[in-house]
C-alpha positions as a Markdown table, in Angstrom:
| # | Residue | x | y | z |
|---|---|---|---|---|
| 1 | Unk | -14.1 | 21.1 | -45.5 |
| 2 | Unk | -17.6 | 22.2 | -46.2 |
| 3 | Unk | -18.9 | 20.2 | -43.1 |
| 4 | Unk | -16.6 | 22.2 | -41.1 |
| 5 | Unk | -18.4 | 25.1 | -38.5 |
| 6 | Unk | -17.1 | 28.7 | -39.2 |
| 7 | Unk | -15.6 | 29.4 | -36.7 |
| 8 | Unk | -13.1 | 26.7 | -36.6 |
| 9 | Unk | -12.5 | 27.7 | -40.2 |
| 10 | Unk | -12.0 | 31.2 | -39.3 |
| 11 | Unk | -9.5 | 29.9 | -36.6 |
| 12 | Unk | -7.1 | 27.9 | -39.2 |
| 13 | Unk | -3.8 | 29.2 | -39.2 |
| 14 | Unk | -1.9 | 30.2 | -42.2 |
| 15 | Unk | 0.1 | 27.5 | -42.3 |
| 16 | Unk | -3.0 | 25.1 | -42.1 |
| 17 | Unk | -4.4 | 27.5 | -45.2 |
| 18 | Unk | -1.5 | 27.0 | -47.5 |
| 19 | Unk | -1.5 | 23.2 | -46.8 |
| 20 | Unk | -4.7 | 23.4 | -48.8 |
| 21 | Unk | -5.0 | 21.9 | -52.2 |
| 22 | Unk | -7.5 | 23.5 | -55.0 |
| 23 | Unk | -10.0 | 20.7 | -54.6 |
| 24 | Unk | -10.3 | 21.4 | -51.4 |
| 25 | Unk | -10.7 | 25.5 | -51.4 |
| 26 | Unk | -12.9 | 24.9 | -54.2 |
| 27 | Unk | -15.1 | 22.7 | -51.7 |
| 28 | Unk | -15.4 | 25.1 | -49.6 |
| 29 | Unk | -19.0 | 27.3 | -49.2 |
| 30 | Unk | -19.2 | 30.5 | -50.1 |
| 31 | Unk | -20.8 | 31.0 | -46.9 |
| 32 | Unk | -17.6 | 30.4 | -45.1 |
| 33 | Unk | -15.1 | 32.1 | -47.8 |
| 34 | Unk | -16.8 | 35.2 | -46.2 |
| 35 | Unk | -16.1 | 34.7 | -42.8 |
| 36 | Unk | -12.4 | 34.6 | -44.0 |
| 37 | Unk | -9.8 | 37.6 | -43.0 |
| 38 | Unk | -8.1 | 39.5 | -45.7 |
| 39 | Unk | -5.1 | 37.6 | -44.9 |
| 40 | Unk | -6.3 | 34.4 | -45.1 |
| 41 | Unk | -8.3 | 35.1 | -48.5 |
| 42 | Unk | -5.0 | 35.9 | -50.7 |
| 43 | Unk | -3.5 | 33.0 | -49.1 |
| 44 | Unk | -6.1 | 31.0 | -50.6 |
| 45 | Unk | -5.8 | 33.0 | -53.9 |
| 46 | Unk | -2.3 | 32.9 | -54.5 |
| 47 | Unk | -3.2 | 28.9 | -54.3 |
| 48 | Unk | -6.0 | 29.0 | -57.0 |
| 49 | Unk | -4.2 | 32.2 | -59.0 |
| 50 | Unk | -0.4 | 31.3 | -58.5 |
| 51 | Unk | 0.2 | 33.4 | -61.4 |
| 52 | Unk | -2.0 | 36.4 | -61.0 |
| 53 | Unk | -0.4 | 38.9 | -59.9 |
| 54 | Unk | -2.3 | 42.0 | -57.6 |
């Protein structure tokens, strides 16, 4: 995933996002975590922090 350019990143859906496993969203650059929407973030977080609750 870290290969990957931004903007396809940016474009994954959410469906695409929650398909990801923790290796992988750990993989990924901070650089492109930022480039993330809102939406897509907590999708990512409720993967890493399935039992945090906001």
């Amino acid at each position: 995933l870290s290969s990957l350019p931004k903007e396809v990143f940016k474009s994954f859906t959410n469906d695409q996002l929650q398909n990801l496993n923790i290796e992988q969203i750990k993989s990924i650059p901070t650089g492109l975590l930022s480039a993330l929407s809102g939406k897509q973030m907590s999708i990512l977080n409720q993967i890493l922090y399935p039992f945090k609750t906001s």
